[in-house]
C-alpha positions as CSV (number, residue, x, y, z in Angstrom):
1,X,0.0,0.0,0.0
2,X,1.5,3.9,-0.9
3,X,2.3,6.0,1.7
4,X,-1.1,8.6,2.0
5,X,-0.7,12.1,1.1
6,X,0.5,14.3,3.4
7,X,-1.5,17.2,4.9
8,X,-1.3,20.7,4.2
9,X,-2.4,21.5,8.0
10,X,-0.8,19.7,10.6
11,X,-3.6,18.2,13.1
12,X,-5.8,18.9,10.5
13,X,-7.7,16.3,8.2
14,X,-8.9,19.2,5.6
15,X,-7.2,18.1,2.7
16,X,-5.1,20.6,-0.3
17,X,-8.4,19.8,-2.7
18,X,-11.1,21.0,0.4
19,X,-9.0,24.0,1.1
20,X,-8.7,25.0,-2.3
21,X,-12.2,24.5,-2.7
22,X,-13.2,26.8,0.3
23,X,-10.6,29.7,-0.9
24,X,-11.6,29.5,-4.5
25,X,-15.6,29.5,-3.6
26,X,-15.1,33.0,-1.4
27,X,-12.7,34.9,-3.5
28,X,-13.4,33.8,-6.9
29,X,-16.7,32.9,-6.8
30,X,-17.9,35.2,-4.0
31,X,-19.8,32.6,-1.7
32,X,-19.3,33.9,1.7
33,X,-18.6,31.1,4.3
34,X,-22.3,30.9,5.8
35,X,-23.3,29.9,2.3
36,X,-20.6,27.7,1.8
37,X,-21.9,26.0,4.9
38,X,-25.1,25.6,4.1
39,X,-24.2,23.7,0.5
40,X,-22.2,21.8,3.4
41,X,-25.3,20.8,5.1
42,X,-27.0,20.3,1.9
43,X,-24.6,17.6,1.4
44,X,-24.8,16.0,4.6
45,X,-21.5,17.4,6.0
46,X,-21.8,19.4,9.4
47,X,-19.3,22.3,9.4
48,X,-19.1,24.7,12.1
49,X,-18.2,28.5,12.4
50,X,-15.1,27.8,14.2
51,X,-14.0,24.9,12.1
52,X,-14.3,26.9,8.6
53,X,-12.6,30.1,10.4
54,X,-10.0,27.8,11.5
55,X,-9.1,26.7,8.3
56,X,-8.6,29.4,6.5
57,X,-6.8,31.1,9.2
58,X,-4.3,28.6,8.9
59,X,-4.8,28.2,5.0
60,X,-3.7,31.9,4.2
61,X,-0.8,31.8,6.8
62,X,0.5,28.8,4.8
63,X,0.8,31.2,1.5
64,X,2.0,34.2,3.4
65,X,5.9,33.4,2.0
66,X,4.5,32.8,-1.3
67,X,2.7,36.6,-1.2
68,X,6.1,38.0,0.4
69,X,7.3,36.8,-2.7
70,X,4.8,37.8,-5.1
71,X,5.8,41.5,-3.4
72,X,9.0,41.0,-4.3
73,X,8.9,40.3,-7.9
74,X,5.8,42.8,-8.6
75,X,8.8,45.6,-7.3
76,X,11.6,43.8,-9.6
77,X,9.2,45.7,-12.3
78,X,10.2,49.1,-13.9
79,X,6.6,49.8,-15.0
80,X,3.6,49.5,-12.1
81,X,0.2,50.6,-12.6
82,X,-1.7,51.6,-9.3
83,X,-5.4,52.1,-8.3
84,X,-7.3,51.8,-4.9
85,X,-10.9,50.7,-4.2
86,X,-12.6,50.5,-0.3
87,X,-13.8,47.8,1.6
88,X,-16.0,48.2,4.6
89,X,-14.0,46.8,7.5
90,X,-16.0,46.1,11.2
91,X,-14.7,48.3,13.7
92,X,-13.6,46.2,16.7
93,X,-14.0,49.6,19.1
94,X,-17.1,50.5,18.0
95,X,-20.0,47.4,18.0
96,X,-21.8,47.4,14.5
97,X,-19.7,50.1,12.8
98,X,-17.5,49.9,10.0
99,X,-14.4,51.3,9.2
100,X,-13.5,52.3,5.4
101,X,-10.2,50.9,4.4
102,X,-8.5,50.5,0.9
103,X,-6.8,47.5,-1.1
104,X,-4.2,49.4,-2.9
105,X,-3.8,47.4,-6.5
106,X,-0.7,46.9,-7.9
107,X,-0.4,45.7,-11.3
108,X,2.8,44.8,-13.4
109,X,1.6,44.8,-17.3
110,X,4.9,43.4,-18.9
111,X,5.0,40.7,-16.1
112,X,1.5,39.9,-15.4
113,X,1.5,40.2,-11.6
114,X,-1.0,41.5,-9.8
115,X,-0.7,42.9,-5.7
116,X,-4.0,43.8,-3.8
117,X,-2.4,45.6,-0.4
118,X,-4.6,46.8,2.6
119,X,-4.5,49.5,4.4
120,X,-6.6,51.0,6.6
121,X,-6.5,54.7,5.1
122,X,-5.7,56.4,1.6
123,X,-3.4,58.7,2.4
124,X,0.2,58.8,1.1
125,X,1.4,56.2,3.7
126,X,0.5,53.6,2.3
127,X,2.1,53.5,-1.0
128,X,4.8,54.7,0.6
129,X,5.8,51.8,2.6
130,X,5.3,49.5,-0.2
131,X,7.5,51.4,-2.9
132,X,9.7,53.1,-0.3
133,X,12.6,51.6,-2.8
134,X,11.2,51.3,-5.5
135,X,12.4,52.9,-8.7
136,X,10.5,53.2,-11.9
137,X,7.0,54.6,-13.5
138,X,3.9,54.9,-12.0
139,X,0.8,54.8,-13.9
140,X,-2.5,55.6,-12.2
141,X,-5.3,58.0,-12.2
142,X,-5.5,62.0,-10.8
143,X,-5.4,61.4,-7.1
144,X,-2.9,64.0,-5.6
145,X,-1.2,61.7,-3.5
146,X,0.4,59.5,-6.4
147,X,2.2,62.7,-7.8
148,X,3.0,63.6,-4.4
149,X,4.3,60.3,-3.8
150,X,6.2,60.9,-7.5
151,X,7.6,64.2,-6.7
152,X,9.2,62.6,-3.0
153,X,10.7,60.2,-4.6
154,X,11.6,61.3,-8.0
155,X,9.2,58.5,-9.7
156,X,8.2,58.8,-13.3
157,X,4.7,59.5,-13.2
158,X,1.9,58.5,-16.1
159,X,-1.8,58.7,-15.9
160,X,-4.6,57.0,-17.1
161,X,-6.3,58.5,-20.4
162,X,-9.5,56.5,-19.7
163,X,-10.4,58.8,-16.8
164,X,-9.7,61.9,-18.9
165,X,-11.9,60.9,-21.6
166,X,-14.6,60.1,-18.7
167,X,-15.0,64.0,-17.7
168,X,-16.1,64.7,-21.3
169,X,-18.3,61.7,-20.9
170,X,-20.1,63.4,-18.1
171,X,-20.1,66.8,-20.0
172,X,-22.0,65.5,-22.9
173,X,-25.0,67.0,-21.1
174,X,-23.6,69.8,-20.1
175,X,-21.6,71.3,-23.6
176,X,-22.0,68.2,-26.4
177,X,-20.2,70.4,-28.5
178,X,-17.6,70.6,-27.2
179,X,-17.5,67.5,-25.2
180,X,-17.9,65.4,-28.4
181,X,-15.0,67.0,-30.1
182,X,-12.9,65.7,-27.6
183,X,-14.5,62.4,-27.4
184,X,-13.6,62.0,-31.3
185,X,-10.0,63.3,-30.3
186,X,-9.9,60.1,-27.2
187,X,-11.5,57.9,-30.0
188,X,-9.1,58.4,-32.5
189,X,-6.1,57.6,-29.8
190,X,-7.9,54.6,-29.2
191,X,-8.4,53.0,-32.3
192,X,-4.6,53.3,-33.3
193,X,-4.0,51.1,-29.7
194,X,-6.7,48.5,-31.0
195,X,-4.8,48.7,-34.4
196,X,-1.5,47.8,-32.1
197,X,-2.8,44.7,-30.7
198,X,-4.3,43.2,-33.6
199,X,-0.9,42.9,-35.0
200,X,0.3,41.9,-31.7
201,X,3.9,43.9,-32.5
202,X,7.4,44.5,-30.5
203,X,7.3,47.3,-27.8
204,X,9.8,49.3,-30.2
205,X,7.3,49.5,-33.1
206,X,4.8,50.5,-30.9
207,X,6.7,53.4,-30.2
208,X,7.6,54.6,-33.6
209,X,4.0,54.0,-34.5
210,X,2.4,56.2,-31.4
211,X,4.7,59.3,-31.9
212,X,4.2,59.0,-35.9
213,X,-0.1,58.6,-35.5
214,X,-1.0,59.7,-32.1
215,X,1.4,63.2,-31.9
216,X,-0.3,64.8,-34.5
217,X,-3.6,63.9,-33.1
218,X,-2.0,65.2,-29.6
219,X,-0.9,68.5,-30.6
220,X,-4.1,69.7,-32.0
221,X,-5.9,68.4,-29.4
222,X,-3.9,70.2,-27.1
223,X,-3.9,73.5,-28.8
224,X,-8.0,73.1,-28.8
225,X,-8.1,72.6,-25.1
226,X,-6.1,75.5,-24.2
227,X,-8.3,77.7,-26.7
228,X,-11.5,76.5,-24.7
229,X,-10.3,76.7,-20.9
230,X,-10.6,80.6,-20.8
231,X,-14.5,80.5,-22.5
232,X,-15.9,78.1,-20.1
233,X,-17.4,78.8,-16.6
234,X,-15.6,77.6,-14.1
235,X,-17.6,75.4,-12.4
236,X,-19.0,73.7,-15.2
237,X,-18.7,70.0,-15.9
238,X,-16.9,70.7,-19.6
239,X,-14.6,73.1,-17.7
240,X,-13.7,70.3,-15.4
241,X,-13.1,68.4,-18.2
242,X,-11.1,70.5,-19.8
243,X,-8.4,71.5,-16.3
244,X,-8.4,67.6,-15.4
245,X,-6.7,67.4,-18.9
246,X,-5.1,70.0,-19.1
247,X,-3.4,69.7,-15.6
248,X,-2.2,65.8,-16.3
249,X,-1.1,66.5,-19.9
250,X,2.7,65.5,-19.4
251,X,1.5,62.4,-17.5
252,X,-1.4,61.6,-20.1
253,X,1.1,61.4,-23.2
254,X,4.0,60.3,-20.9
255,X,3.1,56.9,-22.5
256,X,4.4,57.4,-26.0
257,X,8.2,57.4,-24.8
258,X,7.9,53.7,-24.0
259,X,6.2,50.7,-26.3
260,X,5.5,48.5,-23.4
261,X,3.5,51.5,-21.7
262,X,-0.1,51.3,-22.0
263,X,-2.2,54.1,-22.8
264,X,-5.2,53.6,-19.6
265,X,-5.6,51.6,-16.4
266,X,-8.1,49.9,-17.5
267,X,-6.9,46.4,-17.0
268,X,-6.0,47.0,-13.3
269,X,-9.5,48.2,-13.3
270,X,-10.4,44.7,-14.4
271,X,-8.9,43.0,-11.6
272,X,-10.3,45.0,-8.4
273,X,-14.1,44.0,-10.5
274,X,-13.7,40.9,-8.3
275,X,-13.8,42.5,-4.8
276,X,-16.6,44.8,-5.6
277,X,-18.8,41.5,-6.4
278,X,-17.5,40.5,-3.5
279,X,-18.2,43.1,-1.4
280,X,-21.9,42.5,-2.5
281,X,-22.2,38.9,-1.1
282,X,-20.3,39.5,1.6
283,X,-20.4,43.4,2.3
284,X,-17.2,44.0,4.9
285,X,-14.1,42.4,6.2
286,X,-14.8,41.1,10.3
287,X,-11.4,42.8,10.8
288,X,-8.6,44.6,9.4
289,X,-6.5,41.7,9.5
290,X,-9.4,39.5,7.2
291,X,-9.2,42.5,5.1
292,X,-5.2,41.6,4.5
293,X,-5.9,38.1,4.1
294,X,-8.5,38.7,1.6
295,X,-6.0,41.3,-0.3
296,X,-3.6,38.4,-0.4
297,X,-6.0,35.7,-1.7
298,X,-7.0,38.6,-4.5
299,X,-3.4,39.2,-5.5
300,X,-2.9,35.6,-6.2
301,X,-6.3,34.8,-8.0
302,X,-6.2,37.9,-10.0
303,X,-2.7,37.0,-11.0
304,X,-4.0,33.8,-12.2
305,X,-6.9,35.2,-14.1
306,X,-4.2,37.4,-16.2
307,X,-1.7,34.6,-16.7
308,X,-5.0,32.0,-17.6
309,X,-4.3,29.7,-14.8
310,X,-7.4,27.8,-13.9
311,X,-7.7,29.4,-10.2
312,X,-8.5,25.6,-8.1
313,X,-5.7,23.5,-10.1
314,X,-3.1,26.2,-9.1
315,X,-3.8,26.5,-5.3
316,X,-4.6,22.8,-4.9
317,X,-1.3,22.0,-6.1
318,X,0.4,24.6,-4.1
319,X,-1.1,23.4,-1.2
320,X,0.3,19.7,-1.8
321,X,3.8,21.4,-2.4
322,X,4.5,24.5,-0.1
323,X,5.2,23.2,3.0
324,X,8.2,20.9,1.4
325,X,9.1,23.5,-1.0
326,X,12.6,25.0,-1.2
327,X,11.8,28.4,0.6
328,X,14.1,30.3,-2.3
329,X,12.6,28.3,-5.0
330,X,9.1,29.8,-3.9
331,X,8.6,31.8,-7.1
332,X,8.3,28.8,-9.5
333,X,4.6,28.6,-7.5
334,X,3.4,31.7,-8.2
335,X,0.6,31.3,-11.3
336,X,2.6,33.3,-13.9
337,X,5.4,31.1,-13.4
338,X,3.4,27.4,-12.5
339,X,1.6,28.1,-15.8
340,X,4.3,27.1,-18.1
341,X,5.9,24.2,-15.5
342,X,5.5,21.0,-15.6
343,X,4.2,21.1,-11.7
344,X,1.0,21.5,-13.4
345,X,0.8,18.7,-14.8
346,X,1.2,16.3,-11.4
């Protein structure tokens, strides 16, 4: 007779396959644990609060050096994207309130990593202590605290042309003259980056292409804008439109100098769509240290959604292998890199 698998917790009899299952059903299919318990029931297995808590407590602490890595080669990056999103926390000095915290998204486009952070404010400090050595560029949207952050530290800053082009959106009511004209303008931009990947080229191309198509289109653009700020009232939504543009327009074309830069956030966007389904099953974190846990389960899963790593294979098979793993040989576990090795196919 074989020797039996070993178990991922010690004095534990929840199997890698049953963990995997619980993790992947909260955070990637957004059924909080009372449901999960129920479908439990449903099936004839009795499983308490404590017991489900229990193990994922000591599930996530198990992949905790496998997320310190994941840091670790998201900042080995030169190119990051950044966003934040909130997450209703319970406040454990005040009974029934909750506390507004932020996962602070990380994304590397060249790399295909993704980093969900928590913190329980949005102020500067906490991007801070994550890229307190980290050089490179920064893309994200107009928040004042990322070009604060890029002026202390002498970052390269980009921003994200899909929020400009949202301000004339929301002016359309307001001046469609004028707000269409620059929707043409954003839509022109755009259909020279779906003409990019359809022929799926090198990052130097891409360059040569932008600043041959997309200057031109730039430089009247910008001439346009600064004719309009001075006729608009001030408060006006096309006159926010117009400043918001105006006042980001080195960080808005600051993605022509580079191929491999990409002209919106839009895909980091993508990955924090997960947490706000989530947040509708499930509605707030019991703590602020659930509220890490979950960031780290949402780095990893999003990481496998970008890499196409079917989410349960991945984490059952980390599960059978982390504990005996080579502690620096822990990156050939994270999806990006167990995609393309033959672990996957145990």
């Amino acid at each position: 007779m074989g020797e039996l698998p070993s178990l991922p917790l010690p004095k534990s009899n929840a199997g890698s396959g049953l963990l995997a299952h619980i993790l992947v059903s909260k955070f990637v299919d957004h059924f909080p644990f009372y449901r999960q318990r129920q479908i439990f029931r449903r099936q004839q297995y009795q499983v308490s609060d404590a017991t489900l808590s229990g193990w994922f407590n000591a599930a996530t602490s198990l992949l905790e050096s496998l997320y310190d890595v994941l840091i670790k080669e998201l900042l080995q990056n030169n190119y990051l994207q950044v966003d934040e999103s909130p997450i209703g926390v319970q406040d454990s000095h005040k009974k029934g309130s909750l506390h507004t915290g932020y996962h602070w998204v990380y994304h590397a486009p060249v790399e295909g990593l993704v980093l969900f952070k928590y913190d329980a404010t949005r102020s500067i400090k906490a991007p801070q202590a994550l890229l307190k050595n980290y050089k490179g560029t920064l893309q994200s949207d107009g928040y004042k605290v990322y070009q604060n952050l890029a002026t202390a530290k002498q970052l390269k800053l980009l921003s994200c042309m899909a929020h400009a082009r949202r301000y004339f959106e929301k002016a359309l009511d307001n001046d469609y003259t004028r707000a269409s004209y620059a929707m043409e303008q954003f839509q022109k931009l755009y259909g020279l980056e779906a003409n990019i990947r359809e022929h799926n080229t090198t990052p130097e191309v891409i360059k040569h292409y932008r600043n041959r198509y997309a200057n031109p289109i730039f430089d009247t653009f910008y001439d346009w804008l600064v004719a309009q700020q001075s006729q608009l009232l001030p408060k006006s939504a096309i006159a926010k439109a117009v400043g918001y543009t105006l006042r980001l327009w080195k960080y808005l074309i600051g993605y022509l100098e580079d191929g491999n830069y990409l002209i919106d956030n839009n895909k980091i966007e993508n990955t924090i769509r997960p947490l706000a389904l989530g947040r509708k099953n499930y509605l707030f974190a019991g703590s602020h240290k659930a509220a890490q846990k979950a960031a780290m389960m949402y780095s990893f899963f999003a990481t496998c959604k970008i890499n196409d790593v079917e989410p349960y294979s991945w984490l059952h098979d980390v599960f059978k292998r982390i504990s005996e793993h080579k502690a620096n040989k822990l990156e050939e576990l994270l999806p990006q890199n167990w995609k393309n090795n033959s672990i996957q196919k145990c």
